[in-house]
Gaussian input, Z-matrix of N, CA and C with variables (Angstrom, degrees):
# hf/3-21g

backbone

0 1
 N
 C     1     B1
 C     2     B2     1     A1
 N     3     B3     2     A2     1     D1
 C     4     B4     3     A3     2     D2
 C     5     B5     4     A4     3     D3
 N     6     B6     5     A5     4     D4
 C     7     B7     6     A6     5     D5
 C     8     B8     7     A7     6     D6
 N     9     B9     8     A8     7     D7
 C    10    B10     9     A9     8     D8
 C    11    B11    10    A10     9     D9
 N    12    B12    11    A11    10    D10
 C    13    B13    12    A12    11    D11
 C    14    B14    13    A13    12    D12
 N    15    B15    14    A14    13    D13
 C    16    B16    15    A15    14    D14
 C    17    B17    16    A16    15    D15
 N    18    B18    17    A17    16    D16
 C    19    B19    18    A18    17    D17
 C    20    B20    19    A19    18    D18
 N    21    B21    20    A20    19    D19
 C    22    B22    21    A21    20    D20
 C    23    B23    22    A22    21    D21
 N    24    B24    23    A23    22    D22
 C    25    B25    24    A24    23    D23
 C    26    B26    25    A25    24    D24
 N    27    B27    26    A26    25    D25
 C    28    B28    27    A27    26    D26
 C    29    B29    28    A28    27    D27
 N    30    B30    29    A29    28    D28
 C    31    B31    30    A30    29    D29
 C    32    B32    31    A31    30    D30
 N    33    B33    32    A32    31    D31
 C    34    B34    33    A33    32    D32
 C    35    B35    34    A34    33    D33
 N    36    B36    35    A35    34    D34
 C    37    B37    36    A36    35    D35
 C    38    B38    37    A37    36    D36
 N    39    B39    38    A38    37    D37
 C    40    B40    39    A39    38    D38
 C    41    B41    40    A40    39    D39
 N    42    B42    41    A41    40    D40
 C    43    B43    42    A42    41    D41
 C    44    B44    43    A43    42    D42
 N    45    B45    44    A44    43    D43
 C    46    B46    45    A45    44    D44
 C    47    B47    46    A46    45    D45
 N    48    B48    47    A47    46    D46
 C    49    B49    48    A48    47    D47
 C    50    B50    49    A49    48    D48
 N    51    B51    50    A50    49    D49
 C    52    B52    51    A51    50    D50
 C    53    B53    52    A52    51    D51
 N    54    B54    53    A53    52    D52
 C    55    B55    54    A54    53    D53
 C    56    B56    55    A55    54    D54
 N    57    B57    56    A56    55    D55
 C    58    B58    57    A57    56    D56
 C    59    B59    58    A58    57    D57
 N    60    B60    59    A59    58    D58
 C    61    B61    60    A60    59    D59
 C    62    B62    61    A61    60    D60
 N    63    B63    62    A62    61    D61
 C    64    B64    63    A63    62    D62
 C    65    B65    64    A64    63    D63
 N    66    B66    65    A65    64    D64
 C    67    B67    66    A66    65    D65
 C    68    B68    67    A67    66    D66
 N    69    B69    68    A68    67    D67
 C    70    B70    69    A69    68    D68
 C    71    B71    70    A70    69    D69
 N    72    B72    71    A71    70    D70
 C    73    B73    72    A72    71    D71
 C    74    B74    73    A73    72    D72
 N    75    B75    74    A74    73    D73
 C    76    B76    75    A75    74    D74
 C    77    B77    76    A76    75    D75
 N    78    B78    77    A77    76    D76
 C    79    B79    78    A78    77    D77
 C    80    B80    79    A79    78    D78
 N    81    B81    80    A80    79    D79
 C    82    B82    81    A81    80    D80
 C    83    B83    82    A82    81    D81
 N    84    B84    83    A83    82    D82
 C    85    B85    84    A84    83    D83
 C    86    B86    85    A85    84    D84
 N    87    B87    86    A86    85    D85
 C    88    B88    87    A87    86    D86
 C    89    B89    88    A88    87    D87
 N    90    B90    89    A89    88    D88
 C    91    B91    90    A90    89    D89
 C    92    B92    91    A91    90    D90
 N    93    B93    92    A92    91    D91
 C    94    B94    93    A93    92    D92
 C    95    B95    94    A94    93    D93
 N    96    B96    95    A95    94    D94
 C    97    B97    96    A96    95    D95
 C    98    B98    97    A97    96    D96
 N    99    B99    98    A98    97    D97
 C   100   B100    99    A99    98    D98
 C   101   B101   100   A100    99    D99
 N   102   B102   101   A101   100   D100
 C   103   B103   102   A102   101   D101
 C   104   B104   103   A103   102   D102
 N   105   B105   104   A104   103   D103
 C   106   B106   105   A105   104   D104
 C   107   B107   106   A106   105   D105
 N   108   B108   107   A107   106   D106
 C   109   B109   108   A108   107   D107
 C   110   B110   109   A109   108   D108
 N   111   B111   110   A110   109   D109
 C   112   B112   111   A111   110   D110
 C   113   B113   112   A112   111   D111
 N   114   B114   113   A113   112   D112
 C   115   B115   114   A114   113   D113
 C   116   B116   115   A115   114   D114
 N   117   B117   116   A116   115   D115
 C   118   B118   117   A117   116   D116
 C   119   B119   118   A118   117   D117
 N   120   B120   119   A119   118   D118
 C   121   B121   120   A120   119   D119
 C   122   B122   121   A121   120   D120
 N   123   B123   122   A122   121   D121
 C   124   B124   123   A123   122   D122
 C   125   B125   124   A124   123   D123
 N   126   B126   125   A125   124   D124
 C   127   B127   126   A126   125   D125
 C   128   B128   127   A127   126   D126
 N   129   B129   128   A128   127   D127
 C   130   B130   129   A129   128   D128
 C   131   B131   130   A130   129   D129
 N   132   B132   131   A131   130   D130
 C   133   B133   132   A132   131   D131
 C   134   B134   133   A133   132   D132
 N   135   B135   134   A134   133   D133
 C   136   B136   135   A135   134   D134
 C   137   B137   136   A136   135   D135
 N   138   B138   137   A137   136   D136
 C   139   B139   138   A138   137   D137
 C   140   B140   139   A139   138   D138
 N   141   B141   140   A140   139   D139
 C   142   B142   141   A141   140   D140
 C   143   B143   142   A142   141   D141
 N   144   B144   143   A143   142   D142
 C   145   B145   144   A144   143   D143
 C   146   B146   145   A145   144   D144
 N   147   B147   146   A146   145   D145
 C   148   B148   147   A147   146   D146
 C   149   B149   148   A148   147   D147
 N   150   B150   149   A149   148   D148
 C   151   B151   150   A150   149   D149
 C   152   B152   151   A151   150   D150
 N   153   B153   152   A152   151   D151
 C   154   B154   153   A153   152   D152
 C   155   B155   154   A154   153   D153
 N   156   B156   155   A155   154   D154
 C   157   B157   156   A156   155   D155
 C   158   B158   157   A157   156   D156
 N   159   B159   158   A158   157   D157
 C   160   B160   159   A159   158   D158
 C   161   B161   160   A160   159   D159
 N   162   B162   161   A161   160   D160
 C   163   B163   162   A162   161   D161
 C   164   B164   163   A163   162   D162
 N   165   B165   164   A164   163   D163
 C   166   B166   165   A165   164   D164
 C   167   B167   166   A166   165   D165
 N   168   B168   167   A167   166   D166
 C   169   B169   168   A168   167   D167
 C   170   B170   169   A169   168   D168
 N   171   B171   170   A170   169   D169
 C   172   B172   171   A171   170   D170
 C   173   B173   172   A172   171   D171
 N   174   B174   173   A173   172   D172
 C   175   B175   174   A174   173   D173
 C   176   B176   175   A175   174   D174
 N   177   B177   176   A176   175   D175
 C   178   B178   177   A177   176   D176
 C   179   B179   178   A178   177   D177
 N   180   B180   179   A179   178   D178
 C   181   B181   180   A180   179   D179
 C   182   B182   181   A181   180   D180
 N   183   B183   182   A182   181   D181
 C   184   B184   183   A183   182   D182
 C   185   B185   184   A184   183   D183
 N   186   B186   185   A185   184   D184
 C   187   B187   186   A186   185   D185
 C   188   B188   187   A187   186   D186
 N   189   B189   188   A188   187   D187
 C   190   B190   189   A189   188   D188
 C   191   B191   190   A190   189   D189
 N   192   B192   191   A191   190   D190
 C   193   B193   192   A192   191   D191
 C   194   B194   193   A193   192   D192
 N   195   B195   194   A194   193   D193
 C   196   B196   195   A195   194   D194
 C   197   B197   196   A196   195   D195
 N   198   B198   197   A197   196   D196
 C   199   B199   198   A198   197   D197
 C   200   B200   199   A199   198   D198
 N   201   B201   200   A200   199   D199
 C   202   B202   201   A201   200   D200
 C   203   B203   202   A202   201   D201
 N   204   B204   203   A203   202   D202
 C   205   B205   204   A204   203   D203
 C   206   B206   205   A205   204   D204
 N   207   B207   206   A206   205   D205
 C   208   B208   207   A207   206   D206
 C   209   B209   208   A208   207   D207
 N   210   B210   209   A209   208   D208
 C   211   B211   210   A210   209   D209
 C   212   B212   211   A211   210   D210
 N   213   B213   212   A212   211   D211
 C   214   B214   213   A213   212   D212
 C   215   B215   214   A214   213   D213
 N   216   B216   215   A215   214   D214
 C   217   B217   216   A216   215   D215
 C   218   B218   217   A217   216   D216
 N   219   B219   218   A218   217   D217
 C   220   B220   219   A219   218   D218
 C   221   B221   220   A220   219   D219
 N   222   B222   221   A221   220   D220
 C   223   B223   222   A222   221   D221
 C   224   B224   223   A223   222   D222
 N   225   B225   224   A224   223   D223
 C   226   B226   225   A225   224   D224
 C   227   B227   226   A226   225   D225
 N   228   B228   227   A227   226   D226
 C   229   B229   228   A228   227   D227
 C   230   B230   229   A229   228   D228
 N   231   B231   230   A230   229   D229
 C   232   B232   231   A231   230   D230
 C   233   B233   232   A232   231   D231
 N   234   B234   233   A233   232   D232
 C   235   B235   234   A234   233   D233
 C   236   B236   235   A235   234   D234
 N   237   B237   236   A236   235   D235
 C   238   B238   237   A237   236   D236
 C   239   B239   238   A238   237   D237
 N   240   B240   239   A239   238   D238
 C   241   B241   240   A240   239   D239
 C   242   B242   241   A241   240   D240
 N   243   B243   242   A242   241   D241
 C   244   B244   243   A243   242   D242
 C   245   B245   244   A244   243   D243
 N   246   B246   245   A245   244   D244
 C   247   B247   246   A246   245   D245
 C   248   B248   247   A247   246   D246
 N   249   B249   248   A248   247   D247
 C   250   B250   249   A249   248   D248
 C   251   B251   250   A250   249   D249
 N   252   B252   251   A251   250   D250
 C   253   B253   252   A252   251   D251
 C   254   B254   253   A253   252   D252
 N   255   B255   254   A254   253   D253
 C   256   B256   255   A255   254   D254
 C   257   B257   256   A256   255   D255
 N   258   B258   257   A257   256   D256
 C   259   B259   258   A258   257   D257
 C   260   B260   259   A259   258   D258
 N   261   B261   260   A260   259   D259
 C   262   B262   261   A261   260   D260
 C   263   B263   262   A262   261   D261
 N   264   B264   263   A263   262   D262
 C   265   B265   264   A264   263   D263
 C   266   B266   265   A265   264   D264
 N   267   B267   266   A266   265   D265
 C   268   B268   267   A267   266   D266
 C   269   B269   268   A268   267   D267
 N   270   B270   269   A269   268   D268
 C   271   B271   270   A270   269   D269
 C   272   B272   271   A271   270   D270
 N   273   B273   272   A272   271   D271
 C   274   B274   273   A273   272   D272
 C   275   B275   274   A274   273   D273
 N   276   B276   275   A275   274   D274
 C   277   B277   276   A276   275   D275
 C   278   B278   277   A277   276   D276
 N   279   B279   278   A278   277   D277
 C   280   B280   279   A279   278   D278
 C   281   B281   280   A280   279   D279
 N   282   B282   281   A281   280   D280
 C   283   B283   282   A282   281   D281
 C   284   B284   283   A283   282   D282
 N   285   B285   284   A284   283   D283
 C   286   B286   285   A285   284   D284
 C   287   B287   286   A286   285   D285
 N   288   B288   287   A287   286   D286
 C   289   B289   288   A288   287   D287
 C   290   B290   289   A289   288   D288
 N   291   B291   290   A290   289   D289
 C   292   B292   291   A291   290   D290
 C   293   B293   292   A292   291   D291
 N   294   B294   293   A293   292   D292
 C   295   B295   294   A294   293   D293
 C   296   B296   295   A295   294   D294

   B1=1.4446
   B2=1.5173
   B3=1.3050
   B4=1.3358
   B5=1.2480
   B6=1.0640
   B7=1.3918
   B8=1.8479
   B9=1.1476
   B10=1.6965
   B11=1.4442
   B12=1.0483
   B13=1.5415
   B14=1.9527
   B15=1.3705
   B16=1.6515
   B17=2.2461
   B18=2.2431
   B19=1.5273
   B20=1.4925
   B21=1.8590
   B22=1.0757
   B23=1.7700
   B24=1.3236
   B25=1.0733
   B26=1.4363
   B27=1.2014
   B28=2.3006
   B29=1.2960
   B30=1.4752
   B31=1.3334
   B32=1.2122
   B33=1.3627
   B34=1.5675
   B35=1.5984
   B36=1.6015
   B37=1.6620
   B38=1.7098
   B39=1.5482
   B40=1.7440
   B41=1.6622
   B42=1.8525
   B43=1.3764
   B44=1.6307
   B45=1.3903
   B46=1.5152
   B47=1.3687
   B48=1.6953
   B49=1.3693
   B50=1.5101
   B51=1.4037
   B52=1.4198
   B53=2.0545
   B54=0.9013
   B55=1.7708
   B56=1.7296
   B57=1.1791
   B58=1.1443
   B59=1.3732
   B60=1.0478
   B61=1.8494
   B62=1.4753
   B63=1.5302
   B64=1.2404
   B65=1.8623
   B66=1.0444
   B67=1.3178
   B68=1.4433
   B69=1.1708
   B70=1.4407
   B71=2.1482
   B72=1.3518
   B73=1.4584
   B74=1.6649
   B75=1.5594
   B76=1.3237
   B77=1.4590
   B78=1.1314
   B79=1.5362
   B80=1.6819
   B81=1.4991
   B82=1.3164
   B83=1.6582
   B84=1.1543
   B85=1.8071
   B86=1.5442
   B87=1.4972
   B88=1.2905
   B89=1.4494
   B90=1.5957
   B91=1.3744
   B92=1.7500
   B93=1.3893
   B94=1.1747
   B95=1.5318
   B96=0.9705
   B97=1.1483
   B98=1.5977
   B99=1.4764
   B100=1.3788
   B101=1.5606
   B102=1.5731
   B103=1.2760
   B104=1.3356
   B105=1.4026
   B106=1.0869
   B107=1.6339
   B108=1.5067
   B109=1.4796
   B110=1.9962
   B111=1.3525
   B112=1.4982
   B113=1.4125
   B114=1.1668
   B115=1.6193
   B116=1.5172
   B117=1.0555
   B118=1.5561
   B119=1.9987
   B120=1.1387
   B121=1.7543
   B122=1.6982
   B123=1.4357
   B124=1.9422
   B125=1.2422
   B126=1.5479
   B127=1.2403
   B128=1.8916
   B129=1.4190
   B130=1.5046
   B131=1.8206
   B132=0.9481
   B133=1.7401
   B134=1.6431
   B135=0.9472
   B136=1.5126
   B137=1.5403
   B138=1.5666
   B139=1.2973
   B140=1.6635
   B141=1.5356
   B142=1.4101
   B143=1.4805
   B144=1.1322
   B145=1.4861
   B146=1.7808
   B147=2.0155
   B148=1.3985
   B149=1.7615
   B150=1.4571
   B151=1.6528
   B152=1.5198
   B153=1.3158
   B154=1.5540
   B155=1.2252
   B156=1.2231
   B157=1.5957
   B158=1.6986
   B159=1.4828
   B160=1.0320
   B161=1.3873
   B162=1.3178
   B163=1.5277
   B164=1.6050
   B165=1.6213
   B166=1.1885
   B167=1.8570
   B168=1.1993
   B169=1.9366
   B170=1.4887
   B171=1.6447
   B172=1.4718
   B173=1.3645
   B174=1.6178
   B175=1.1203
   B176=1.5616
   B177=1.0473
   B178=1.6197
   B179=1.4534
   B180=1.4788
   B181=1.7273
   B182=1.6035
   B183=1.5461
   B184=1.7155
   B185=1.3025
   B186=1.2471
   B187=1.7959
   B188=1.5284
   B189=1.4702
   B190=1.6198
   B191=1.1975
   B192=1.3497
   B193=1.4155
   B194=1.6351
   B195=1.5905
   B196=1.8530
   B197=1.4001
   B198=1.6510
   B199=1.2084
   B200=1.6493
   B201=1.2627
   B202=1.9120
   B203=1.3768
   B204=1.5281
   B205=1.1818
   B206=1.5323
   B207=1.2868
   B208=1.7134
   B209=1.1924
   B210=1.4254
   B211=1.3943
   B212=1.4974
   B213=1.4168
   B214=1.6685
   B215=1.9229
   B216=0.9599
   B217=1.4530
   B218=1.6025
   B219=1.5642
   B220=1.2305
   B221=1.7718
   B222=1.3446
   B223=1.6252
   B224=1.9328
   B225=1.5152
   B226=1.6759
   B227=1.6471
   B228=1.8481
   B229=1.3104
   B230=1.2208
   B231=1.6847
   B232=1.3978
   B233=1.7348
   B234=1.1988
   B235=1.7156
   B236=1.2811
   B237=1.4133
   B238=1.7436
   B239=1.7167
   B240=0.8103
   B241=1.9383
   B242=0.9815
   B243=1.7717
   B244=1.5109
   B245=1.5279
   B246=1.6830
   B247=1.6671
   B248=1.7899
   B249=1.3147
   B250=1.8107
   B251=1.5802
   B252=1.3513
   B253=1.6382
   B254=1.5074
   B255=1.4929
   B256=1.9166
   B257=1.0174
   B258=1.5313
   B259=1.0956
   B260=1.8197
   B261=1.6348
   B262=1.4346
   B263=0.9252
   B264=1.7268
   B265=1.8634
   B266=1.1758
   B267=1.2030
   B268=1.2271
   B269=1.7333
   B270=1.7333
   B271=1.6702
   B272=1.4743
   B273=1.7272
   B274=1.5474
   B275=1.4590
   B276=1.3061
   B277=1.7935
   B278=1.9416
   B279=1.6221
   B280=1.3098
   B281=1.8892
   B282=1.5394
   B283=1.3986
   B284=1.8165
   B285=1.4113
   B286=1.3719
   B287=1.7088
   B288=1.8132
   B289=1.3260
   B290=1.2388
   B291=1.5046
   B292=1.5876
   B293=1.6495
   B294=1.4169
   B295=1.9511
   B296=1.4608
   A1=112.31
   A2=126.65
   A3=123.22
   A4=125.03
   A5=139.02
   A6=148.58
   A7=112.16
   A8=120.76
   A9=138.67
   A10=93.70
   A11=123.42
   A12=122.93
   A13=89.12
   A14=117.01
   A15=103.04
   A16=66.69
   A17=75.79
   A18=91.35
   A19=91.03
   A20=91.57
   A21=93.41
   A22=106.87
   A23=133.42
   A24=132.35
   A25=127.25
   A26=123.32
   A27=138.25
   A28=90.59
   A29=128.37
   A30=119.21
   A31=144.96
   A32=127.21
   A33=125.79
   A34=109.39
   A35=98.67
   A36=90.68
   A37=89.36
   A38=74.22
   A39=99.96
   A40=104.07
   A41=95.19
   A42=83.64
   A43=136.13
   A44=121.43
   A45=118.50
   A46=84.59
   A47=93.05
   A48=132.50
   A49=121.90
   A50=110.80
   A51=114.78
   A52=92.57
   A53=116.74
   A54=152.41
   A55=107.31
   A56=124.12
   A57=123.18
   A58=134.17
   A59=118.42
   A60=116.63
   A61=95.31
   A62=138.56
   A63=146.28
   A64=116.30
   A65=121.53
   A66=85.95
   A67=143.84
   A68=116.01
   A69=118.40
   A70=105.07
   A71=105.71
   A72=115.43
   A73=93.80
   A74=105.29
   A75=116.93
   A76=112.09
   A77=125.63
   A78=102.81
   A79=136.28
   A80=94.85
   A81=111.59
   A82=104.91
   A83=106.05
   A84=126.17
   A85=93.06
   A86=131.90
   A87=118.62
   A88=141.32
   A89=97.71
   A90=112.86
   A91=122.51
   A92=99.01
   A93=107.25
   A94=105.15
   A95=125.61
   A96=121.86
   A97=134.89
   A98=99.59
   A99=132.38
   A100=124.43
   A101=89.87
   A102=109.98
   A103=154.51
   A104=112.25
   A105=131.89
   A106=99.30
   A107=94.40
   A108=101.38
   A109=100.84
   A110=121.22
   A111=136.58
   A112=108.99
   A113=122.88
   A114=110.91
   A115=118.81
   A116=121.57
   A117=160.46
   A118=94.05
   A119=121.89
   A120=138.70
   A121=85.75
   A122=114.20
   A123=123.86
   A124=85.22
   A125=118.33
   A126=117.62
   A127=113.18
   A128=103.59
   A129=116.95
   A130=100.65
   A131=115.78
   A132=120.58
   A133=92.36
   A134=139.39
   A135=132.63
   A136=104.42
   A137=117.70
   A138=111.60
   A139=116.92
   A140=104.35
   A141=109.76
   A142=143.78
   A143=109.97
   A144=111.03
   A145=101.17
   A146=112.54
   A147=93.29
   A148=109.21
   A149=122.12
   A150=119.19
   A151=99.79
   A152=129.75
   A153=124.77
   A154=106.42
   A155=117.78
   A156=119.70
   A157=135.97
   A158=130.16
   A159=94.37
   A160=96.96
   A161=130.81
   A162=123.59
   A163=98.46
   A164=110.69
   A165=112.22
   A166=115.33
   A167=97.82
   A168=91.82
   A169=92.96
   A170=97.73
   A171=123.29
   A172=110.53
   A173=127.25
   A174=117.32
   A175=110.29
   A176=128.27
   A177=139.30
   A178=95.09
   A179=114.05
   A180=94.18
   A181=136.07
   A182=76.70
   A183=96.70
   A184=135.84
   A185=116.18
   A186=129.37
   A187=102.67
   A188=108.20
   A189=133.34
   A190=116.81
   A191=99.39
   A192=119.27
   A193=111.31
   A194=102.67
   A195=108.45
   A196=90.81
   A197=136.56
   A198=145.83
   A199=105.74
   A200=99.78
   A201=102.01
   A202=102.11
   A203=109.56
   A204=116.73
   A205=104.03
   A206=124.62
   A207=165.40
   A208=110.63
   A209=136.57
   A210=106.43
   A211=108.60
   A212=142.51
   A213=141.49
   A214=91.37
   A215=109.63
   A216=123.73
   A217=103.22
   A218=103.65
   A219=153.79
   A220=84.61
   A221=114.00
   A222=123.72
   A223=108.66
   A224=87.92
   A225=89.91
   A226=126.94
   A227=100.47
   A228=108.02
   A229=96.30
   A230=118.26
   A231=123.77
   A232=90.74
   A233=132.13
   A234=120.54
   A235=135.46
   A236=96.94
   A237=131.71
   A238=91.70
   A239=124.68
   A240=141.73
   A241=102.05
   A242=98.36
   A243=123.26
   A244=86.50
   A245=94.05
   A246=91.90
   A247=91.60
   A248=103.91
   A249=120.94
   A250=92.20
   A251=109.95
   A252=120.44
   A253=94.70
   A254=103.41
   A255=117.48
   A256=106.09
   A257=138.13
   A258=144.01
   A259=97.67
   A260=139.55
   A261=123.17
   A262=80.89
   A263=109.65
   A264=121.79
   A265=120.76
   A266=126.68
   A267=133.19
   A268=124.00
   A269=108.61
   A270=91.93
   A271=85.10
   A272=86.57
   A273=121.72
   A274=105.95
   A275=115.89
   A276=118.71
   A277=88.77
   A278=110.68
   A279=107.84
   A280=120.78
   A281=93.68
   A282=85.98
   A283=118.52
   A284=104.73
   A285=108.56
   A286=124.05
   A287=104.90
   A288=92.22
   A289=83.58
   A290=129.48
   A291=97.24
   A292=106.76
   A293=101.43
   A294=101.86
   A295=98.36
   D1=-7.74
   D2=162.00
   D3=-10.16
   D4=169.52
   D5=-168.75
   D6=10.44
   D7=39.90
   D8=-164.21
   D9=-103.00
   D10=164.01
   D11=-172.61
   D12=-138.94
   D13=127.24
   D14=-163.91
   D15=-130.53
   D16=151.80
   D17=146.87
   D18=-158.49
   D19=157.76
   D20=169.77
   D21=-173.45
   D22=141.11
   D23=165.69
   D24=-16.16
   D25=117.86
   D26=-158.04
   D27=-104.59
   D28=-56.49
   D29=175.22
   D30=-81.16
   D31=155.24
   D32=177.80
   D33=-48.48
   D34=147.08
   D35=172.18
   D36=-88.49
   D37=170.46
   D38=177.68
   D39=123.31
   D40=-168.96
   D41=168.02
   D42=-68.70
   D43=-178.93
   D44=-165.79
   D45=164.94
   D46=152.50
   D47=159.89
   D48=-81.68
   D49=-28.62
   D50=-161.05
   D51=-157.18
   D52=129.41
   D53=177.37
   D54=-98.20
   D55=123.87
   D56=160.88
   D57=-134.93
   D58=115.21
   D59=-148.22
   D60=-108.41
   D61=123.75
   D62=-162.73
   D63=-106.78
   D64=88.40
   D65=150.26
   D66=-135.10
   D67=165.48
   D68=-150.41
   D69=-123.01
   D70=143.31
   D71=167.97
   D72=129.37
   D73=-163.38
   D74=-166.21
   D75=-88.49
   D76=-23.50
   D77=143.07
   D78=-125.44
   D79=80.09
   D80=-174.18
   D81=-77.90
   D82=-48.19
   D83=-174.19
   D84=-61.94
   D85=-63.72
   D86=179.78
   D87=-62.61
   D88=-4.88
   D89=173.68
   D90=-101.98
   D91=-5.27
   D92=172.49
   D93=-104.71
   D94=-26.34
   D95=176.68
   D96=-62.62
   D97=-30.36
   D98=135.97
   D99=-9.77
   D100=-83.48
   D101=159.64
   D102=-70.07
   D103=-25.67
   D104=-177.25
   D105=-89.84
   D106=157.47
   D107=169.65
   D108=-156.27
   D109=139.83
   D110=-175.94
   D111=-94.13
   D112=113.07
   D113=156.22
   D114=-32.21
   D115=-63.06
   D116=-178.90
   D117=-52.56
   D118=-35.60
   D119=151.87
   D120=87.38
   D121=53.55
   D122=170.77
   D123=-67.07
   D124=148.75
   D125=142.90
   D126=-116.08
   D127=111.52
   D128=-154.09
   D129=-57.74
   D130=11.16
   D131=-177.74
   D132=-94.29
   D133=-16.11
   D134=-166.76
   D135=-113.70
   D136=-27.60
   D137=-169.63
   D138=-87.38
   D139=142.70
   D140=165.87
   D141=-34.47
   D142=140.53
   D143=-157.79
   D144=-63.52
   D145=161.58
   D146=167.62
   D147=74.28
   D148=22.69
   D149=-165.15
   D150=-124.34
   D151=164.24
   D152=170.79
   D153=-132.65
   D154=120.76
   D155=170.97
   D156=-105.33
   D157=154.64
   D158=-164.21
   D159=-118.65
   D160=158.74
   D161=178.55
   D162=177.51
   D163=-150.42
   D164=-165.71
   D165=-149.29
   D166=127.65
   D167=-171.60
   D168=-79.50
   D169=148.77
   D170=-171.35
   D171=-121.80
   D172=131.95
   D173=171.00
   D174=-124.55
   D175=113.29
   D176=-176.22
   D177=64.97
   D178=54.01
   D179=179.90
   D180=100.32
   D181=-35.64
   D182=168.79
   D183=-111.61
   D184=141.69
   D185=-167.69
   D186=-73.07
   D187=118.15
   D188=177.07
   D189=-81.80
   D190=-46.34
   D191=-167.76
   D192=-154.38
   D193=174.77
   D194=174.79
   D195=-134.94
   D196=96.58
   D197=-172.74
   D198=-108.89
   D199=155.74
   D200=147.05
   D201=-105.05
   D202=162.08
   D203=-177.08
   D204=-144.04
   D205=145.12
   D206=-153.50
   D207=-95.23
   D208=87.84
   D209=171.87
   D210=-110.56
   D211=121.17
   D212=-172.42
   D213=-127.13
   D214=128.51
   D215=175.71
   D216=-121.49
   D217=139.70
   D218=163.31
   D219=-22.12
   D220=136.68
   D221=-10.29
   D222=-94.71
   D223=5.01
   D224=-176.67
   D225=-83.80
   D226=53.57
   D227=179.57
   D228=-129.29
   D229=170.95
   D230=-172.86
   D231=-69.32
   D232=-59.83
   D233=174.80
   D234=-36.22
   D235=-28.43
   D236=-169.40
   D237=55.35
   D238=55.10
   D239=140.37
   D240=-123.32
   D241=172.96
   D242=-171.09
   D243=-66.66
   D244=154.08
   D245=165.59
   D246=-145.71
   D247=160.25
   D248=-179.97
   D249=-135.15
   D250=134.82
   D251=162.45
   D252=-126.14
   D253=117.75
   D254=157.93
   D255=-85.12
   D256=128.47
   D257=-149.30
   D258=-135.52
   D259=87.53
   D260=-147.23
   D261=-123.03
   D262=-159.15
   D263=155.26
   D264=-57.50
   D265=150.54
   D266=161.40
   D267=-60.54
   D268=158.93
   D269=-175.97
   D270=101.77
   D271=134.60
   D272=173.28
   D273=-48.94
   D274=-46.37
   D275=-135.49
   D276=-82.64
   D277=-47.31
   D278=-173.02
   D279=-70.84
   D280=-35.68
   D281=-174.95
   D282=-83.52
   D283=-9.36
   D284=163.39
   D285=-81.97
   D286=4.48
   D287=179.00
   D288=-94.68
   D289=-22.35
   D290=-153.35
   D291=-96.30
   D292=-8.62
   D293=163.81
   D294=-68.20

């Protein structure tokens, strides 16, 4: 699976306060970036490793969620790949829209 780019749900299903959808490989940063969007208009491809941002995942335009988001880049992660943590509401229904 080398060079594979994985995401996938960190937390237990059920209830929760907070959802965190992970993903990890070489284009983790470009796939969130995708998605993500900043009030503040960061574009998380430029920012420092180890940073938390706050904004909102978009799907066709539309707001999914109001998350912070994780950015730790390669090699200073436990994977030593890029890694992204979406950090949303808690609950099945939200954190499976935004995987």
């Amino acid at each position: 699976m080398s060079g594979d780019t994985i995401a996938a749900i960190s937390t237990p299903i059920g209830e929760g306060g907070i959802g965190i959808v992970r993903l990890s490989g070489p284009d983790a940063i470009e796939i969130a970036h995708r998605l993500f969007r900043s009030p503040r208009g960061v574009d998380i491809r430029g920012v420092p490793t180890h940073t938390i941002h706050y904004g909102h995942v978009l799907f066709n335009g539309e707001t999914i969620d109001e998350v912070l988001l994780s950015v730790m880049r390669a090699p200073g992660t436990y994977t030593r790949e890029d890694v992204v943590e979406i950090n949303c509401h808690g609950g099945i229904v939200a954190v499976r829209l935004v995987l």
